[in-house]
C-alpha positions as a printed NumPy array, in Angstrom:
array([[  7.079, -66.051, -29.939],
       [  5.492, -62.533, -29.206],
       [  2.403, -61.938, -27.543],
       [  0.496, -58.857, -28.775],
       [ -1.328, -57.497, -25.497],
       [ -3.85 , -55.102, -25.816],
       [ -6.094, -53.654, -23.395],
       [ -8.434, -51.035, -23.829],
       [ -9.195, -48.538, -20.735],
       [-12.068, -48.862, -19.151],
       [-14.412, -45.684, -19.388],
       [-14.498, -44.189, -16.017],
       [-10.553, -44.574, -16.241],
       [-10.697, -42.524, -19.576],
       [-12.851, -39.918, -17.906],
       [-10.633, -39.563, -15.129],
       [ -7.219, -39.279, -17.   ],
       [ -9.185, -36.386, -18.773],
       [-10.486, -34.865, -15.69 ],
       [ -7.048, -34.789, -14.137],
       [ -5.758, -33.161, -17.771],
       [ -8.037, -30.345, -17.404],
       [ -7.844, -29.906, -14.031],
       [ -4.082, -30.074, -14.119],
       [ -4.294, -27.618, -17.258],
       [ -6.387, -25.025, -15.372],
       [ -4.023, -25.127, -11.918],
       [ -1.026, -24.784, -14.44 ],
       [ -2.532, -21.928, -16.011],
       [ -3.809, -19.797, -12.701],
       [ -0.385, -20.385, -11.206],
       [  1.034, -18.804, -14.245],
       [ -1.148, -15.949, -14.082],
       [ -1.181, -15.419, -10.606],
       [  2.649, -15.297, -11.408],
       [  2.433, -12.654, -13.901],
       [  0.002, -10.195, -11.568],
       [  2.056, -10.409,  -9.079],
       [  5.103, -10.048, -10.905],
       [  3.236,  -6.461, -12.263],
       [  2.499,  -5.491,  -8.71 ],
       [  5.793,  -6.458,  -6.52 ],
       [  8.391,  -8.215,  -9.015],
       [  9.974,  -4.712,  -9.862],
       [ 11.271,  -1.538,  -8.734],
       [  8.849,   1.815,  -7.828],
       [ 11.612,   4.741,  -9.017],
       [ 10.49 ,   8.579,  -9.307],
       [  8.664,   9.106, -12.796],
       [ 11.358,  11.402, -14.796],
       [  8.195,  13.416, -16.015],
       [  6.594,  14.039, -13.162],
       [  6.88 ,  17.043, -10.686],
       [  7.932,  15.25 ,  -6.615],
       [  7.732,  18.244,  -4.405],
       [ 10.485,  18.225,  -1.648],
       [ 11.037,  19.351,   1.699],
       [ 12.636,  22.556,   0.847],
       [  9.499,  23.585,  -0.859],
       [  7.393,  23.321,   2.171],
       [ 10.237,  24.947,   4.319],
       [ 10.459,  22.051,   6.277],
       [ 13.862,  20.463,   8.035],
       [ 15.006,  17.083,   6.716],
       [ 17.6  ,  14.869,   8.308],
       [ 18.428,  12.387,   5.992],
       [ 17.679,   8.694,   8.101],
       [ 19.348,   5.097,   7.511],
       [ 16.648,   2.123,   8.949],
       [ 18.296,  -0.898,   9.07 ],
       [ 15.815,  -3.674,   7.965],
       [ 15.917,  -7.42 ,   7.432],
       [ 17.098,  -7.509,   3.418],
       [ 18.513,  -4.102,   2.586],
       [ 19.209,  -0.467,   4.385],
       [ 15.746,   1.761,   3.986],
       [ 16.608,   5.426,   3.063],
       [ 14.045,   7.879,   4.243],
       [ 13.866,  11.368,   6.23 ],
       [ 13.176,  12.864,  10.119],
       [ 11.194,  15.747,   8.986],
       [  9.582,  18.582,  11.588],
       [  8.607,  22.084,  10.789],
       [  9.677,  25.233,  13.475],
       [  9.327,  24.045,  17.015],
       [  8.437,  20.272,  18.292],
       [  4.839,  21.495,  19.682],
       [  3.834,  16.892,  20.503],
       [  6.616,  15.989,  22.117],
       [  4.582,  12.932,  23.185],
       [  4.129,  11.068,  20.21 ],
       [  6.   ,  10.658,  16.902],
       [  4.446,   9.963,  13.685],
       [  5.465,   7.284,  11.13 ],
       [  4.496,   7.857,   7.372],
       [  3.748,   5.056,   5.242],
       [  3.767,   5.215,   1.744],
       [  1.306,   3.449,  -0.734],
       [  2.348,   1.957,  -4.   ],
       [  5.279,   3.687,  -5.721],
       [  8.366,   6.137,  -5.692],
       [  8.563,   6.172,  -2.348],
       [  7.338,   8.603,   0.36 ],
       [  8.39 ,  11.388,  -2.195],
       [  4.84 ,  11.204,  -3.636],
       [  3.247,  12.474,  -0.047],
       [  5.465,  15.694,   0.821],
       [  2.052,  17.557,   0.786],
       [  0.385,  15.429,   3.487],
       [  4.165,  15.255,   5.372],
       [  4.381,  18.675,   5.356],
       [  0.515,  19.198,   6.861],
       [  1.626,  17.057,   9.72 ],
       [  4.581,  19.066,  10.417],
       [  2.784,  22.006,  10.266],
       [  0.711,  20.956,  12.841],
       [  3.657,  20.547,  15.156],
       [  4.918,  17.037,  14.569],
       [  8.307,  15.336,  13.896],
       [  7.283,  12.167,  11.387],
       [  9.365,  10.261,  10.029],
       [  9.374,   8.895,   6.413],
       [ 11.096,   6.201,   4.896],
       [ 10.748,   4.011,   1.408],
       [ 10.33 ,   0.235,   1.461],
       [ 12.425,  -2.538,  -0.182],
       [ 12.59 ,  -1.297,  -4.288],
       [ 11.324,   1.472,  -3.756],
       [ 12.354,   5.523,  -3.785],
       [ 15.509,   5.882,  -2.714],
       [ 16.02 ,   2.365,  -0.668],
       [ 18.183,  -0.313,  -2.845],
       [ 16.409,  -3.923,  -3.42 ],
       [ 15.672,  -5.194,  -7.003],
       [ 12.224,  -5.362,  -6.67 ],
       [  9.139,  -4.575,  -4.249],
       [  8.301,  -7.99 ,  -3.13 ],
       [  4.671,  -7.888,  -1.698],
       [  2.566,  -6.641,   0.341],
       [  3.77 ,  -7.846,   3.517],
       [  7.276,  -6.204,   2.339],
       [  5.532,  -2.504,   3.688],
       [  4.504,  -3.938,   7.229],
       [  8.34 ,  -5.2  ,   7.559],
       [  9.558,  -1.946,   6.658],
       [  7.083,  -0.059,   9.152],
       [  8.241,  -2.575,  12.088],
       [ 11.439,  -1.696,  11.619],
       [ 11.207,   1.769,  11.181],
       [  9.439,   1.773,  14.702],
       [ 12.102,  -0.394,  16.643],
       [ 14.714,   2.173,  14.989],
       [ 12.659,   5.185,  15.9  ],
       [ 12.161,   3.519,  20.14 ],
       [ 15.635,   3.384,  20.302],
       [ 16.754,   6.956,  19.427],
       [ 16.974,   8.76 ,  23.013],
       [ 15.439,  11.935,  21.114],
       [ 12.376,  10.092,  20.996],
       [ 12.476,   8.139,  24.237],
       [  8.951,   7.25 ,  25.981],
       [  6.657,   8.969,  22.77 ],
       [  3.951,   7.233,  21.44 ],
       [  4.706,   6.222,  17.684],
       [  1.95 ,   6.881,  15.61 ],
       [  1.982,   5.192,  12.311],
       [ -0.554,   7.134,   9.219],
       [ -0.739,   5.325,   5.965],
       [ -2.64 ,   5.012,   2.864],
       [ -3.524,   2.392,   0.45 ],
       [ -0.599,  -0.315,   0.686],
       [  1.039,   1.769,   3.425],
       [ -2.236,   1.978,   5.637],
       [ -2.497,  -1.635,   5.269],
       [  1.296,  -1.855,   6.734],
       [  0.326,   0.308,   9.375],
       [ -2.837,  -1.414,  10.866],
       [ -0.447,  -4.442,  10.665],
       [  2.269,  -3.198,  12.173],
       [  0.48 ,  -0.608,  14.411],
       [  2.254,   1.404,  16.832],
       [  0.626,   3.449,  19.518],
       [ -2.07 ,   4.163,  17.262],
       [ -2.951,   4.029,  13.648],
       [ -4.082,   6.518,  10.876],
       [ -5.637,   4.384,   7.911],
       [ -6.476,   6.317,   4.46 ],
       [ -7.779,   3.738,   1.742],
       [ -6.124,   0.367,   3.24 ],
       [ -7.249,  -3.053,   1.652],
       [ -8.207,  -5.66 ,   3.942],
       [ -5.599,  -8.689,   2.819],
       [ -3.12 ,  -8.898,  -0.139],
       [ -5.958, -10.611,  -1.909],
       [ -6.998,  -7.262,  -2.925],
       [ -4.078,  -7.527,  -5.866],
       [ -7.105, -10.283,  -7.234],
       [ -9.673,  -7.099,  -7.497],
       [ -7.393,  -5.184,  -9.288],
       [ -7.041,  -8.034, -12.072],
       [-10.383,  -8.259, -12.427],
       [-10.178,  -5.097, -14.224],
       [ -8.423,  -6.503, -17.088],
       [ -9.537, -10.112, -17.004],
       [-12.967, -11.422, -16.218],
       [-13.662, -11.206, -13.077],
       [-14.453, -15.097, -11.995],
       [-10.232, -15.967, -13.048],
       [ -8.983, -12.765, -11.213],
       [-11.338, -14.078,  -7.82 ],
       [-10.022, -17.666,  -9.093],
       [ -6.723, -16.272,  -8.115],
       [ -6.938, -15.507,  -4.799],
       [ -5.36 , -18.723,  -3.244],
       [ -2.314, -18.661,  -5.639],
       [ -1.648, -14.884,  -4.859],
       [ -2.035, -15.907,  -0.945],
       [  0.458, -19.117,  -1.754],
       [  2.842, -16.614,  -3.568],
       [  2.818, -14.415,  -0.178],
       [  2.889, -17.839,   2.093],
       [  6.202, -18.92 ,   0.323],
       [  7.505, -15.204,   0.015],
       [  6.829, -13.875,   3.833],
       [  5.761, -17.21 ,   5.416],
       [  2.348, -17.333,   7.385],
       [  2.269, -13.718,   8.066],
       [  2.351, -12.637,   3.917],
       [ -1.151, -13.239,   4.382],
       [ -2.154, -10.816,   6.928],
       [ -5.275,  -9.373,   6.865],
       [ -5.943,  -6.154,   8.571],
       [ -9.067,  -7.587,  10.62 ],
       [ -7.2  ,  -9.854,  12.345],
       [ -4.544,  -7.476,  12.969],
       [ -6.634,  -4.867,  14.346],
       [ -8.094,  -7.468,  16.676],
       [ -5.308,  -8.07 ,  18.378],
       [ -4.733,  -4.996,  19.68 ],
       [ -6.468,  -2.172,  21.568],
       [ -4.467,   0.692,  20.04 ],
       [ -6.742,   3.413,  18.802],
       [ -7.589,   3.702,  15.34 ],
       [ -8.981,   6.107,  12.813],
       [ -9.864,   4.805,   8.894],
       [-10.669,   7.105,   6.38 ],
       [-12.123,   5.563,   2.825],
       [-13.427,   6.977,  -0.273],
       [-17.412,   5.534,  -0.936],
       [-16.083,   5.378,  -4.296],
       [-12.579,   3.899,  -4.303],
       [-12.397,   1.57 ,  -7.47 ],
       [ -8.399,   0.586,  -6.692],
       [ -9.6  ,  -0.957,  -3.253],
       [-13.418,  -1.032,  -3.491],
       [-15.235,  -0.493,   0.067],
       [-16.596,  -4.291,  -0.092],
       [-12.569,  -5.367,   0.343],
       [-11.42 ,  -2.39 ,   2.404],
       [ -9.892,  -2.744,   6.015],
       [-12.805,   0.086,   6.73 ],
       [-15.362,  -2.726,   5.909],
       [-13.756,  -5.624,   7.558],
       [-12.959,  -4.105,  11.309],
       [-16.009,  -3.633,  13.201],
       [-17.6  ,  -0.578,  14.05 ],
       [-16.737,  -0.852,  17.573],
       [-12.639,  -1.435,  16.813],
       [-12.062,   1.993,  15.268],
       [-13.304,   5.563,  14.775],
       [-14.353,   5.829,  11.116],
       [-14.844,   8.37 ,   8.248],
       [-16.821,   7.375,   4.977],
       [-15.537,  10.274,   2.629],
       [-18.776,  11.09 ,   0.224],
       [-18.045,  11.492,  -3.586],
       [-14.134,  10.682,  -3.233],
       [-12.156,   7.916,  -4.566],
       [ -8.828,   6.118,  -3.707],
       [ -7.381,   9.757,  -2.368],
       [ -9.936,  10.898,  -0.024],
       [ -7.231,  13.472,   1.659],
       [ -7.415,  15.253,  -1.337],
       [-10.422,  17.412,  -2.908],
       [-12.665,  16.397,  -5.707],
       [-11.103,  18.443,  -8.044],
       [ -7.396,  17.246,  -7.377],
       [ -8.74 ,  13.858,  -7.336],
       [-10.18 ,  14.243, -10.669],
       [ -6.463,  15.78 , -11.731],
       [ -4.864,  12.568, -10.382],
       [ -7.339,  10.786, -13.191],
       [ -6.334,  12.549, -15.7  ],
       [ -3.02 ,  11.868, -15.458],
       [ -3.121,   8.342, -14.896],
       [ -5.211,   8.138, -18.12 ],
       [ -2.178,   9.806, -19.693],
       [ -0.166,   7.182, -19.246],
       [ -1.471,   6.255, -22.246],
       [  0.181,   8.552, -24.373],
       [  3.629,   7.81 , -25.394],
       [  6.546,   9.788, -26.408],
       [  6.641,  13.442, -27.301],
       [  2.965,  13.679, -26.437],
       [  3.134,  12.315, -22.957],
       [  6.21 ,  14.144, -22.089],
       [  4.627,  17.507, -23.157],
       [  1.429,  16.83 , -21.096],
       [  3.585,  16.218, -18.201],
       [  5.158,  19.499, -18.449],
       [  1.823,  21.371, -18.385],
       [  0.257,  19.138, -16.065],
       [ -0.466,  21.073, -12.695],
       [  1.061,  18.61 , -10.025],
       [  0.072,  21.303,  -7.578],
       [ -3.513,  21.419,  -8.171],
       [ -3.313,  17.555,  -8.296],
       [ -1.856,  17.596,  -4.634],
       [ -4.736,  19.675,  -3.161],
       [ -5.868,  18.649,  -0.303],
       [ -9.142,  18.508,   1.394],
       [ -8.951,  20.451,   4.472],
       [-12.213,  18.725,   6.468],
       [-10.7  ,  15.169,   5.994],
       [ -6.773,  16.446,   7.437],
       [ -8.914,  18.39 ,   9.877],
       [-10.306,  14.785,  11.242],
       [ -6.547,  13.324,  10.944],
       [ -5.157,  15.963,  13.517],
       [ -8.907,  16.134,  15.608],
       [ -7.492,  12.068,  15.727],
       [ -4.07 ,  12.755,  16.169],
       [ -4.924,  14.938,  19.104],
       [ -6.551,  12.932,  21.072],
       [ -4.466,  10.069,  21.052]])
């Protein structure tokens, strides 16, 4: 004989199941997301633009010794570079790149430093430029390559008993407050690898991007361990090493509200506010303004983008401001 059983859930069991659905449903779908930003901001290579103009060391006159870092998952490529005679032979200076092809994108700010009498040293991070690596990784990829590149550069005897001074901007200040030195030159740093959330919340509304904070932060966790989620407060705070950040009132790529400038105290570092510039205060207005346009030109595709490129001025765009890299080497100085 069969029995025919049939038992009806309860309510509250019915609402629960469904709660769990859509809960589960909405987890699923942030960790997919998160996935996808990060994917567009570290789960790829940074090579040179074929249409864009890279100045080089030979165009600022400067001497280049090509430089081999060894680092913890590939070989980082990058350059000693110095200009005429070695005027500081007590410090060294580090250059960390931001987001991109590499330190090939700052030869005008390299070459300002060497003019001034320094030796700094350059190199490109994991995926990036000229160092092998499939892809960029993260954020906390930049503060590995920066450590390393200072153990490397405190064991060549040229350099013996210098202070290493590391100057940065955007993801490659934020490597250099973490990684720090002898002292620290920040241009537009974000506080925390959360700032990757901001920048999706310019194509997405705003309260999923801030939704994905703590996947982002578990991507970095599983990628780096505890320290891929490093913020640059609680870096600075562990150190006494003097400090000078420089921000843009009107950076939109790391707005002032999630900027390392905001988050370390008054009291931790000497500080610059740059009026009326944005996510390149060492530049002027009016190369800042060039930079815009041709970012909006990516855009354009084909023929058209390739002939804006070749009448783009990539000189003009490079300008730089000469009262912020005044403040730099006041800093730099004084150290």
């Amino acid at each position: 004989m069969t029995i025919l059983l049939s038992a009806a859930l309860p309510a509250w069991e019915i609402a629960v199941i469904a709660i769990a659905a859509v809960l589960a449903f909405i987890i699923l779908f942030l960790v997919a997301i998160g996935a996808i930003v990060h994917h567009l901001g570290f789960g790829h290579r940074y090579d040179r633009n074929p249409l864009y103009t890279y100045f080089s060391a030979e165009d600022f006159g400067l001497s280049a010794e090509p430089v081999l870092v060894p680092s913890k998952r590939t070989t980082l490529h990058g350059c000693i570079y110095s200009c005429g005679a070695d005027a500081h032979k007590d410090k060294v200076l580090i250059f960390c790149h931001g987001l991109g092809p590499g330190h090939c994108a700052y030869m005008t700010e390299i070459s300002y430093l060497c003019r001034l009498g320094y030796t700094v040293i350059a190199t490109d991070y994991c995926g990036c430029g000229e160092t092998p690596g499939k892809k960029a990784r993260g954020f906390y990829s930049g503060v590995i390559a920066a450590e390393d590149t200072v153990r490397f550069i405190r064991k060549d005897p040229r350099f013996a008993g210098r202070k290493v001074i590391l100057v940065g901007h955007s993801w490659g200040a934020y490597s250099a407050i973490c990684a720090q030195g002898d002292g620290v030159v920040s241009i537009s740093a974000p506080d925390s690898p959360s700032i990757l959330a901001v920048t999706a919340g310019s194509y997405m509304p705003k309260f999923i991007a801030y939704a994905l904070k703590p996947v982002l932060g578990i991507i970095d966790l599983l990628t780096f361990g505890s320290k891929g989620m490093t913020k640059c407060r609680k870096a600075a705070m562990r150190t006494s090493v003097p400090m000078l950040l420089i921000h843009g009132e009107m950076d939109r790529a790391v707005p002032l509200k999630n900027s390392a400038y905001n988050a370390i105290p008054d009291t931790r570092a000497t500080k610059f506010l740059a009026p009326g510039k944005y996510h390149n205060p060492y530049n002027t207005v009016s190369a800042e303004t060039k930079l815009h346009e041709l970012s909006q030109a990516g855009t354009l595709k084909g023929e058209a983008k390739e002939a804006f490129c070749k009448t783009f001025d990539f000189t003009a765009a490079t300008e730089e401001d000469q009262a912020v890299m005044q403040r730099i080497a006041d800093f730099l100085e004084k150290i």
